[in-house]
Backbone as JSON Lines, residues from 0, in Angstrom:
{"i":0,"aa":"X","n":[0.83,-1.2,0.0],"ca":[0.0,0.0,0.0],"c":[0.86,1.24,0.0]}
{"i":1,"aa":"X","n":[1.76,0.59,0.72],"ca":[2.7,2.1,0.97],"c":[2.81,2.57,2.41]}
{"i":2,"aa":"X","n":[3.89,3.43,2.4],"ca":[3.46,4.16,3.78],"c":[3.37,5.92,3.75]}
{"i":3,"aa":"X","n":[3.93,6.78,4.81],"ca":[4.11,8.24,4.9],"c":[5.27,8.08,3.44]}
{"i":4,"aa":"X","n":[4.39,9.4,2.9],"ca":[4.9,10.04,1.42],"c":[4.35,8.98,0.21]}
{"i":5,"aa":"X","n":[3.4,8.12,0.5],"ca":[3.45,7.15,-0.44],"c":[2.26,8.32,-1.51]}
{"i":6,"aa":"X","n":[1.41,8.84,-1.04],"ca":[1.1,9.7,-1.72],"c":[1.08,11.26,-2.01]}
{"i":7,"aa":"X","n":[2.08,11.54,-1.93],"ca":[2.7,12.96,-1.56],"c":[2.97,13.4,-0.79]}
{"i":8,"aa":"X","n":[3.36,14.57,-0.29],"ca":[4.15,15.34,0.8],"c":[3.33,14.7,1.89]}
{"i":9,"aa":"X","n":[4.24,15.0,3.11],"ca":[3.5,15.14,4.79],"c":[3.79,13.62,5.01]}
{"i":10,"aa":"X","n":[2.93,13.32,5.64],"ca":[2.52,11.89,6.27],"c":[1.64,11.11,5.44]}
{"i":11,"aa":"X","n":[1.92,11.51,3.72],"ca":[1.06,10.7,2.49],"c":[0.02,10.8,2.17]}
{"i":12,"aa":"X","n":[-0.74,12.25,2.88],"ca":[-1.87,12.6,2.37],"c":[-2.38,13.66,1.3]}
{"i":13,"aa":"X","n":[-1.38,14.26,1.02],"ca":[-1.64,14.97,-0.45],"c":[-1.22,14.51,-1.6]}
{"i":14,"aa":"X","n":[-2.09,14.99,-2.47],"ca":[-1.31,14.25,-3.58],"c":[-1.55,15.47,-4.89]}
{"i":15,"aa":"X","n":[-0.6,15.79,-5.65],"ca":[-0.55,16.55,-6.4],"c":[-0.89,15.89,-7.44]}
{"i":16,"aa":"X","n":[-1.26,17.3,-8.37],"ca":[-1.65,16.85,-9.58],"c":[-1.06,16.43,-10.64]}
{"i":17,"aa":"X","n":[0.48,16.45,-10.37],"ca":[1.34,15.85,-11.2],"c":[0.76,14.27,-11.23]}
{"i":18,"aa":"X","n":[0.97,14.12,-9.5],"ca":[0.82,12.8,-9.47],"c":[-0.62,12.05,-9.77]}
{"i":19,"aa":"X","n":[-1.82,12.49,-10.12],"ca":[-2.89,12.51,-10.03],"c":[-2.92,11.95,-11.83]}
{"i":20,"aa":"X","n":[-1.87,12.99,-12.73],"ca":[-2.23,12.79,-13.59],"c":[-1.37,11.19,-14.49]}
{"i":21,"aa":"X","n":[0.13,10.71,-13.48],"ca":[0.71,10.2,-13.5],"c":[-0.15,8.78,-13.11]}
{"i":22,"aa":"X","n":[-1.36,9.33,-12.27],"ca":[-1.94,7.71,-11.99],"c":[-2.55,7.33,-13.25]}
{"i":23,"aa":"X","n":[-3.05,8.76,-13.71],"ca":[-4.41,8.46,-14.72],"c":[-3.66,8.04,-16.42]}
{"i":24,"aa":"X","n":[-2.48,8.55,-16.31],"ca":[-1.71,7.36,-17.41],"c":[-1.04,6.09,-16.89]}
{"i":25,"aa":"X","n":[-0.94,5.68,-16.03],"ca":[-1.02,4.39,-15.4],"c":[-1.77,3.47,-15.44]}
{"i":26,"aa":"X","n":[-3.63,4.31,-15.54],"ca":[-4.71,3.65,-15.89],"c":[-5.21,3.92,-17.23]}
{"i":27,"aa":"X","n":[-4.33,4.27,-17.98],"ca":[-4.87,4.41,-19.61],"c":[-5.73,5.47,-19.85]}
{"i":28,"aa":"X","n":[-5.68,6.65,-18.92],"ca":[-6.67,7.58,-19.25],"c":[-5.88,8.67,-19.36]}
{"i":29,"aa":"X","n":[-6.53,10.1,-20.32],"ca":[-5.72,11.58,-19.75],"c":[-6.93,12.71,-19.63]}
{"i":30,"aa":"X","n":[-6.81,13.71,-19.39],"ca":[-7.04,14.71,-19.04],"c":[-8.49,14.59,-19.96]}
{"i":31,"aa":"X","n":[-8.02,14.13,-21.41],"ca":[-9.39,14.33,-22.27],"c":[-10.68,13.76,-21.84]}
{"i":32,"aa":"X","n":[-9.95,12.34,-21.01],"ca":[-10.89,11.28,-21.29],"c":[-11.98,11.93,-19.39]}
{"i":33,"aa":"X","n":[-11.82,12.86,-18.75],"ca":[-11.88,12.61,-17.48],"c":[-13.09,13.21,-17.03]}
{"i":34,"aa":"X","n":[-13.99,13.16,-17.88],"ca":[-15.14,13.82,-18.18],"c":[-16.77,12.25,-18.01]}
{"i":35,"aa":"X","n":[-15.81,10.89,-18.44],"ca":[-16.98,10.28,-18.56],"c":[-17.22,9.4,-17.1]}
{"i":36,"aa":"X","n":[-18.18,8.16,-17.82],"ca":[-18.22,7.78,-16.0],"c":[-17.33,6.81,-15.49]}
{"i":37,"aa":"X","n":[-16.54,6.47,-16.42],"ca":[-15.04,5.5,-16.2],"c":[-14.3,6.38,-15.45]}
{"i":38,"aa":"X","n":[-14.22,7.63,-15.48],"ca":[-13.06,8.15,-15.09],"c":[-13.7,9.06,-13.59]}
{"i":39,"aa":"X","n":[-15.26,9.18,-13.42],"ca":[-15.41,9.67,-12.25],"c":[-15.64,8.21,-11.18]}
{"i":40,"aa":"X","n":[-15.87,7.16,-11.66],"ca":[-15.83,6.16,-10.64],"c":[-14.49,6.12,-10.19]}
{"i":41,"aa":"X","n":[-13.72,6.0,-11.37],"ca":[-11.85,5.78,-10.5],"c":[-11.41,6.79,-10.05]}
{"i":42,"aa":"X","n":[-12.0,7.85,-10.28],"ca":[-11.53,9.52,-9.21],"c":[-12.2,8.67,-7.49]}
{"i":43,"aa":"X","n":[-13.77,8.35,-7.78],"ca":[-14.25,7.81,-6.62],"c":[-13.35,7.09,-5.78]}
{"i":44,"aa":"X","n":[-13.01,5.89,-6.53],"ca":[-12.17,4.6,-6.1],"c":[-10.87,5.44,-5.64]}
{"i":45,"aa":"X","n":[-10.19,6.63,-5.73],"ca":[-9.16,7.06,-5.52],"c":[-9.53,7.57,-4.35]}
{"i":46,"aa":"X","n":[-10.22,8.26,-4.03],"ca":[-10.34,8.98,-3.37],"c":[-10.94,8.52,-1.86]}
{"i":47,"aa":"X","n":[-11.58,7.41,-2.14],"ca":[-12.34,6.52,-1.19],"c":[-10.27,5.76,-0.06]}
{"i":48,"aa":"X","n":[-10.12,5.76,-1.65],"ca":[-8.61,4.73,-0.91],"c":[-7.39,5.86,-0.17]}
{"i":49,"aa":"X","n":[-7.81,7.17,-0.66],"ca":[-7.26,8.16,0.27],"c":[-8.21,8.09,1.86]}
{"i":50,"aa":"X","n":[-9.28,8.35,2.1],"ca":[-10.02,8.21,2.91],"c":[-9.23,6.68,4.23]}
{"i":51,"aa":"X","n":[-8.97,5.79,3.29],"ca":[-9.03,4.65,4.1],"c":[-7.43,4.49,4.75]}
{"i":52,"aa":"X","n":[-6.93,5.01,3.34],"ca":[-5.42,5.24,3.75],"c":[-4.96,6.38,5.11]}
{"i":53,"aa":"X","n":[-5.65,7.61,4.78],"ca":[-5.94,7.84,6.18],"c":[-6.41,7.77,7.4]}
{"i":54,"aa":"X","n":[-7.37,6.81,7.3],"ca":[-7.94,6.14,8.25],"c":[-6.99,5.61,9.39]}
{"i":55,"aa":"X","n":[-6.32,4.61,8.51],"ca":[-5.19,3.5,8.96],"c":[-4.02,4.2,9.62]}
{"i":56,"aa":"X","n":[-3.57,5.66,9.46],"ca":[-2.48,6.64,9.81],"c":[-3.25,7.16,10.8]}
{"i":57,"aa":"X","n":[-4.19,7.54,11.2],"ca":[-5.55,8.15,11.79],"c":[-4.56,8.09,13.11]}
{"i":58,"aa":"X","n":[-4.53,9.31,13.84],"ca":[-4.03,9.53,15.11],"c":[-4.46,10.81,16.12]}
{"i":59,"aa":"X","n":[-5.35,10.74,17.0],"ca":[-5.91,11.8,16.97],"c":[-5.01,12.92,17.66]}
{"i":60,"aa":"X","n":[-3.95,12.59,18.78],"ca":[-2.79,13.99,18.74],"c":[-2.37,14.61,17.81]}
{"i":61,"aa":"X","n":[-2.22,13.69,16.66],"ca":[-1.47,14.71,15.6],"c":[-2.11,15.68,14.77]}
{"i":62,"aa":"X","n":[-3.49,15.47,15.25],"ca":[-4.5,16.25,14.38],"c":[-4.63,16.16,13.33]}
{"i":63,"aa":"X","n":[-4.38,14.85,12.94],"ca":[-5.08,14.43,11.59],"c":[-6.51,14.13,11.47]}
{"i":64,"aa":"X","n":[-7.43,15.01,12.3],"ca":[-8.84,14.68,12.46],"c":[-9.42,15.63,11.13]}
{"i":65,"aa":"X","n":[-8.63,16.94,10.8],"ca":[-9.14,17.99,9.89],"c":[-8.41,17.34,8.44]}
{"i":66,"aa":"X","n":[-7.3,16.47,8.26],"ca":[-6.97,15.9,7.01],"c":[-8.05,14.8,6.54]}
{"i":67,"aa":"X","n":[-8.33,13.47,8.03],"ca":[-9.33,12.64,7.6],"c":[-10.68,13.64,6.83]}
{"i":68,"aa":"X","n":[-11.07,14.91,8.11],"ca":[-12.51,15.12,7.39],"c":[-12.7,16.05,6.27]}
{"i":69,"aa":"X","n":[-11.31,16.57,5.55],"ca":[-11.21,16.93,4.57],"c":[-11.16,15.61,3.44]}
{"i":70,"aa":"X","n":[-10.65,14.47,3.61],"ca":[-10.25,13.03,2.87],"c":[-11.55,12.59,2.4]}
{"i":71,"aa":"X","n":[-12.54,12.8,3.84],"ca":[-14.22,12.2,3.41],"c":[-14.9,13.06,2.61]}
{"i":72,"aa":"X","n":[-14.67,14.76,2.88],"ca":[-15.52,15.85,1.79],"c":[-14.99,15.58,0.57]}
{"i":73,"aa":"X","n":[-14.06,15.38,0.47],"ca":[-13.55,15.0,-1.23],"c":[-13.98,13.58,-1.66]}
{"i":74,"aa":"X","n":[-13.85,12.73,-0.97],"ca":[-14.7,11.31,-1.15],"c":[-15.94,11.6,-2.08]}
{"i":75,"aa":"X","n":[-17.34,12.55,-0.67],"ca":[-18.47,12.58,-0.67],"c":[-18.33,13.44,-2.19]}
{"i":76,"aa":"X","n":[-18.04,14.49,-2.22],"ca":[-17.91,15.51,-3.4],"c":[-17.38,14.24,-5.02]}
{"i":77,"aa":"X","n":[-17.1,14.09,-4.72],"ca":[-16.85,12.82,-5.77],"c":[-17.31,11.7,-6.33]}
{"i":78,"aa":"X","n":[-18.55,11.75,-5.41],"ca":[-19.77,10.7,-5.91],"c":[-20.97,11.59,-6.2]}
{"i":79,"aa":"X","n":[-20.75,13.01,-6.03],"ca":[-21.37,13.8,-6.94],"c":[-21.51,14.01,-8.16]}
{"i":80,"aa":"X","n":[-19.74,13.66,-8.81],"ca":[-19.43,13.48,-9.7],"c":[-19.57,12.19,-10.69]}
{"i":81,"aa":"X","n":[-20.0,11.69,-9.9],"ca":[-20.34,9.84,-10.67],"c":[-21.83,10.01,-10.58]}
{"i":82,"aa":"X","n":[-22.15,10.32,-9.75],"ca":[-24.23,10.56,-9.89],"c":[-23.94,11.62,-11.5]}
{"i":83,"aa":"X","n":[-23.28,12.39,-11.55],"ca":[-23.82,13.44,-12.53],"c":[-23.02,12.42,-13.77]}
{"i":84,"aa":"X","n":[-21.94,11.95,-13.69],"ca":[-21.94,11.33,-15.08],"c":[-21.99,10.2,-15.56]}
{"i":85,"aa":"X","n":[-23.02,9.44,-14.43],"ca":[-23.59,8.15,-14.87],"c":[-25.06,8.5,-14.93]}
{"i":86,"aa":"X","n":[-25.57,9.84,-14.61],"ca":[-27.45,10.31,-14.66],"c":[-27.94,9.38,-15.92]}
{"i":87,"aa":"X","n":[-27.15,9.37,-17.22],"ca":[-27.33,9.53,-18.54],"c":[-27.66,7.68,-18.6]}
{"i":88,"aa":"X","n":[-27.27,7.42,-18.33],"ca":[-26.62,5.76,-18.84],"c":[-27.94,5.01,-17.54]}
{"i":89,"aa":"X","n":[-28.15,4.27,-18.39],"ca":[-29.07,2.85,-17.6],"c":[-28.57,1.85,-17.99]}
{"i":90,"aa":"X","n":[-28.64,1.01,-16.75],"ca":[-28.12,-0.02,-16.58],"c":[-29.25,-1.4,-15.84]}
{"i":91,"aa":"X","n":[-29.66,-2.5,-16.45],"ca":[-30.14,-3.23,-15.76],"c":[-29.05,-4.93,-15.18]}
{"i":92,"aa":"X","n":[-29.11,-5.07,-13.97],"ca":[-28.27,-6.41,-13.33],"c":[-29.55,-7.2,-12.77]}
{"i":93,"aa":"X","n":[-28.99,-8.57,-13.29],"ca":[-29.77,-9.51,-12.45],"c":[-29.62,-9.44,-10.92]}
{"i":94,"aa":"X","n":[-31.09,-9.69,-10.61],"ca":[-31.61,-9.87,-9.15],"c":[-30.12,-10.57,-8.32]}
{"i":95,"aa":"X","n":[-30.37,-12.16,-8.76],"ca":[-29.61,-12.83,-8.54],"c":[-27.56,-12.31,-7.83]}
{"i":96,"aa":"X","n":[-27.53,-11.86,-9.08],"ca":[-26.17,-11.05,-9.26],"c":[-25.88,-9.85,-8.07]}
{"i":97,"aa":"X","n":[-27.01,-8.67,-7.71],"ca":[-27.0,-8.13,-6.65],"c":[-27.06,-8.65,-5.41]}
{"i":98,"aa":"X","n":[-27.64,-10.2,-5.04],"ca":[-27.9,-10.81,-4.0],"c":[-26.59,-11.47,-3.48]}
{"i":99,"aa":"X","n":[-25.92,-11.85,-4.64],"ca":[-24.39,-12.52,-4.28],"c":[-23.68,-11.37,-3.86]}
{"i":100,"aa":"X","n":[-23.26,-10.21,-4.65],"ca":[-22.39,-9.29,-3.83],"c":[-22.98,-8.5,-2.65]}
{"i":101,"aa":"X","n":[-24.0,-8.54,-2.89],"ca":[-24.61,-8.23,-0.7],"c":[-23.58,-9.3,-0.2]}
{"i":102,"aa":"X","n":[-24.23,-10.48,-0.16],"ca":[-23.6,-11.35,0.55],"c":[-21.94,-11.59,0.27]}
{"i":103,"aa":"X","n":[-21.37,-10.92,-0.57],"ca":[-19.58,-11.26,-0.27],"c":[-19.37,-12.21,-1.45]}
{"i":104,"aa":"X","n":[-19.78,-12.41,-2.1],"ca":[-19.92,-13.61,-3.35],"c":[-19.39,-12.97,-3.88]}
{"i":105,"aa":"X","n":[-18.02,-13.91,-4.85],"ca":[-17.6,-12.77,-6.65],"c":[-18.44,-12.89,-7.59]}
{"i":106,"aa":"X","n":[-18.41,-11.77,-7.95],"ca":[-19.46,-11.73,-9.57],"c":[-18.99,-12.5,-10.21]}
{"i":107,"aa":"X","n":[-17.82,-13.24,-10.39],"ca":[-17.41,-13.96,-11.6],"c":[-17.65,-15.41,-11.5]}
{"i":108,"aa":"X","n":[-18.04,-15.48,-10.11],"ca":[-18.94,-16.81,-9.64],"c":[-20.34,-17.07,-10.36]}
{"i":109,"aa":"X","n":[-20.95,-15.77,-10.19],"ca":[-21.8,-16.04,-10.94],"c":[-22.2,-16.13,-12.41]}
{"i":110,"aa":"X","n":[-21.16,-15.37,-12.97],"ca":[-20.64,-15.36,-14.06],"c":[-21.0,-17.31,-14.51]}
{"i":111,"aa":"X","n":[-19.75,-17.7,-13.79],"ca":[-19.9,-18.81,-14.29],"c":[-20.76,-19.81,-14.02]}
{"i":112,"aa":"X","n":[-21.46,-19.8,-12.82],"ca":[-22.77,-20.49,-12.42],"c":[-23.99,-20.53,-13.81]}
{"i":113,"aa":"X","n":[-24.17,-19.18,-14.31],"ca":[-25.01,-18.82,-15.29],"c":[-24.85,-19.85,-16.48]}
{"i":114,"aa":"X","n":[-23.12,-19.78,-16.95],"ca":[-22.93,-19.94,-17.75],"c":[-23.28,-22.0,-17.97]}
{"i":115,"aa":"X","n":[-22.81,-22.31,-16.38],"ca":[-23.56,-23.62,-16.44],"c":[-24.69,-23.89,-16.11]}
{"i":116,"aa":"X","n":[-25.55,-22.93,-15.76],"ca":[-27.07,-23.4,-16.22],"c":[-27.01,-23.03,-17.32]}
{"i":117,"aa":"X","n":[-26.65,-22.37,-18.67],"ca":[-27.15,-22.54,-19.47],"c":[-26.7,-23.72,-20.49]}
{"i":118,"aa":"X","n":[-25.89,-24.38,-20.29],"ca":[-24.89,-25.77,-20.5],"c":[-26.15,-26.6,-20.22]}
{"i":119,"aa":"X","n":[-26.78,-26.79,-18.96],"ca":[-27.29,-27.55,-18.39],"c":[-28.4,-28.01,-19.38]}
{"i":120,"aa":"X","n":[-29.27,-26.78,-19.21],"ca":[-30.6,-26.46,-20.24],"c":[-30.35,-26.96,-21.49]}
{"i":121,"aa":"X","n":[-29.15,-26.09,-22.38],"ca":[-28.96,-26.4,-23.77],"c":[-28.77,-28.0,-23.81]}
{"i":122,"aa":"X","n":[-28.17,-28.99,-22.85],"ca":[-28.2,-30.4,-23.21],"c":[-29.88,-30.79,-22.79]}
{"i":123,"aa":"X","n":[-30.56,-30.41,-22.01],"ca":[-32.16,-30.86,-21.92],"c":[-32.95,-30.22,-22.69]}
{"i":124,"aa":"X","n":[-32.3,-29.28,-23.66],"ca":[-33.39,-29.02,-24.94],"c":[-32.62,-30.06,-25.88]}
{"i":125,"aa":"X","n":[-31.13,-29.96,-26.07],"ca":[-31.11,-31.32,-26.72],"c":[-31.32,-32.23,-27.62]}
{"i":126,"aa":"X","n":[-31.39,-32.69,-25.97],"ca":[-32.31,-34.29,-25.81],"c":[-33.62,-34.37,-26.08]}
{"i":127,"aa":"X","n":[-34.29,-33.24,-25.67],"ca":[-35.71,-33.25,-26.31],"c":[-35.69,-33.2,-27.75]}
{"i":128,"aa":"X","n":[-34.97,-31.91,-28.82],"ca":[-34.93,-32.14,-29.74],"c":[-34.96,-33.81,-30.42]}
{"i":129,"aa":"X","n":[-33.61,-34.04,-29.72],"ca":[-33.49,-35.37,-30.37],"c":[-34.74,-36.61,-30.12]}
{"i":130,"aa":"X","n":[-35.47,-36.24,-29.27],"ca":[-36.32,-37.41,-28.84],"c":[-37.24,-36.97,-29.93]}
{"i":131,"aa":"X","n":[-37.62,-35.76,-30.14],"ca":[-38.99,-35.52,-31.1],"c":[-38.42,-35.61,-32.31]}
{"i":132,"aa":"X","n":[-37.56,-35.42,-32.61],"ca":[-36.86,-36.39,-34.2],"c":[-37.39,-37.55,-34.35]}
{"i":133,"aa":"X","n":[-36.62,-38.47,-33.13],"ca":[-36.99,-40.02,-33.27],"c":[-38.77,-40.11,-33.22]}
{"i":134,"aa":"X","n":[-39.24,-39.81,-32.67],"ca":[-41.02,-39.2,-32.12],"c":[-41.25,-39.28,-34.01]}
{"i":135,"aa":"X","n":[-40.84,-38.49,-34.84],"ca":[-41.37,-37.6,-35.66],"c":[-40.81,-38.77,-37.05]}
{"i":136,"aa":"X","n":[-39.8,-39.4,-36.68],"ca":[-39.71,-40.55,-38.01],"c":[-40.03,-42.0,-37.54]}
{"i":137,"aa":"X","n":[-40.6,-42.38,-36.15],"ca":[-41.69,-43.04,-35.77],"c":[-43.31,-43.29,-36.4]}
{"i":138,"aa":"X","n":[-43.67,-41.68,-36.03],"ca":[-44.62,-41.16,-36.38],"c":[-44.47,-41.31,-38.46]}
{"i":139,"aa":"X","n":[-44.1,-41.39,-38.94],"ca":[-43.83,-41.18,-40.0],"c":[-43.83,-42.72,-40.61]}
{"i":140,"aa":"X","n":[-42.99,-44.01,-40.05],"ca":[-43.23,-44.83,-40.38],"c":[-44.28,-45.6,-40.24]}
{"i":141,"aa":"X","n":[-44.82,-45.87,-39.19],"ca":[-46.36,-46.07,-38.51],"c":[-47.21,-45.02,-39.74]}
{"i":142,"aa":"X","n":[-47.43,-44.38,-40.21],"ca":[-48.42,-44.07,-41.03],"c":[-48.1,-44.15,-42.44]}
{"i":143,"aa":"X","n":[-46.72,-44.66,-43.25],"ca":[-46.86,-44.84,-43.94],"c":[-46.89,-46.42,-43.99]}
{"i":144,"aa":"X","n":[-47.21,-47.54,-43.08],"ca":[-47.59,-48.57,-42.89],"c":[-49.07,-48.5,-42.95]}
{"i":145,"aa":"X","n":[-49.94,-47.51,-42.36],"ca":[-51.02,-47.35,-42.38],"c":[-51.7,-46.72,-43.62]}
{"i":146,"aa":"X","n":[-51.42,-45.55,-43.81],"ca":[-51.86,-44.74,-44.91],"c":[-50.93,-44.55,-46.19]}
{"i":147,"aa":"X","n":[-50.54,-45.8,-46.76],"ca":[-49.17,-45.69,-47.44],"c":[-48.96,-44.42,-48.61]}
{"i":148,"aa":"X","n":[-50.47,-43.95,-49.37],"ca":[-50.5,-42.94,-50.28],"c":[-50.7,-41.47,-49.92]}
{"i":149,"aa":"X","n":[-50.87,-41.32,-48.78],"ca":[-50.9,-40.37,-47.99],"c":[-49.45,-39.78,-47.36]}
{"i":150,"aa":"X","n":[-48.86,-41.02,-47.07],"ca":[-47.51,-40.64,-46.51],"c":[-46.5,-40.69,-47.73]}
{"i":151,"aa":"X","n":[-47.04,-41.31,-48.81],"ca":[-46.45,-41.01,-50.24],"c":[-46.37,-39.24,-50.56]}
{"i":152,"aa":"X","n":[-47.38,-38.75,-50.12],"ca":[-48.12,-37.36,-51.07],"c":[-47.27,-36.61,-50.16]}
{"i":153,"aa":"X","n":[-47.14,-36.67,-48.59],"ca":[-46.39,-35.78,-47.66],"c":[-44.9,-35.88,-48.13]}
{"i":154,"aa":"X","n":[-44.37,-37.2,-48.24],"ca":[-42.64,-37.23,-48.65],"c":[-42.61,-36.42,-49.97]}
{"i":155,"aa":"X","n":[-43.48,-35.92,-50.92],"ca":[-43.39,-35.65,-52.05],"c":[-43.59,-33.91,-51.62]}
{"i":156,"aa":"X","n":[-44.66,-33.32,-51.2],"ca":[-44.56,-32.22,-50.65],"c":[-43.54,-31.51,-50.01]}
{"i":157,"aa":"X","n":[-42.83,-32.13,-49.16],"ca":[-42.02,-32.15,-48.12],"c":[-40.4,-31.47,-48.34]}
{"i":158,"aa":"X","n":[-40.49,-32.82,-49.66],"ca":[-39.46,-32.83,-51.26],"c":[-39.64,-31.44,-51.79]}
{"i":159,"aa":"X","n":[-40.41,-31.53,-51.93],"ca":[-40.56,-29.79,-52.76],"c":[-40.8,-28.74,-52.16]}
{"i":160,"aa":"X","n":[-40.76,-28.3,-50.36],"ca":[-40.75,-27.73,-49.65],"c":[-39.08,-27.43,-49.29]}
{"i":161,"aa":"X","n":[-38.47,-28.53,-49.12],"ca":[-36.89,-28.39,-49.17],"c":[-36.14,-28.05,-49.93]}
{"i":162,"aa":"X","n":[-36.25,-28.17,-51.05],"ca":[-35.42,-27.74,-52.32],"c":[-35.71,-26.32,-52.44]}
């Protein structure tokens, strides 16, 4: 994580904008891009991890009580900035999917849970397919045992439906 100076002067709680902009080409972004909602969530995510980072230094003689509650107004002020540039964009998540990360679950669990129910399903449609095939040239021989000119006239239709 780091320790004192890991993010600028003092005891690692400032951080300049050199360095600010040094993260944001670190994360593939610049100055242009810092407008959308990729780039106000990771201002968020930055700023949240300043918050926590001071947390952890948190000493109340030294009077780092006015750095922490300056650390949280920039936090809070910064999900101002993600409300205003995610307003635009809708997004729908499965039920399911919100219920696992309440509970501490990775999304990529479910990710793949999904992905084997749908494994699951696609072999029990299948098998059904395949059963109503066999069903369907059953059905097919049984009536041309029965109705032999009838099931003549359908193979001939059938013929000229395919081509």
């Amino acid at each position: 994580e780091g320790g004192p100076g890991a993010h600028g002067g003092g005891r690692g709680f400032a951080a300049s904008a050199r360095e600010r902009d040094c993260r944001a080409e670190r994360l593939g972004m610049s100055n242009a891009e810092g407008s959308g909602p990729e780039w106000a969530v990771r201002e968020a995510l930055a700023k949240i991890h300043a918050v926590e980072s001071t947390a952890k230094q948190f000493s109340k003689e030294s009077g780092d009580r006015d750095v922490l509650a300056q650390r949280i107004n920039e936090f809070v002020a910064s999900l101002g900035s993600v409300r205003g540039a995610v307003g635009a964009l809708e997004a729908e998540f499965p039920v399911e999917l919100l219920r696992r990360l309440d509970t501490g679950i990775n999304p990529d669990k479910f990710l793949v849970d999904a992905f084997h129910t749908c494994v699951v399903e696609n072999q029990k449609v299948k098998g059904k397919a395949l059963d109503l095939g066999k069903f369907h040239d059953a059905l097919l021989e049984h009536a041309t045992r029965a109705f032999p000119e009838e099931a003549e006239a359908y193979r001939h239709l059938k013929s000229r439906m395919d081509t």
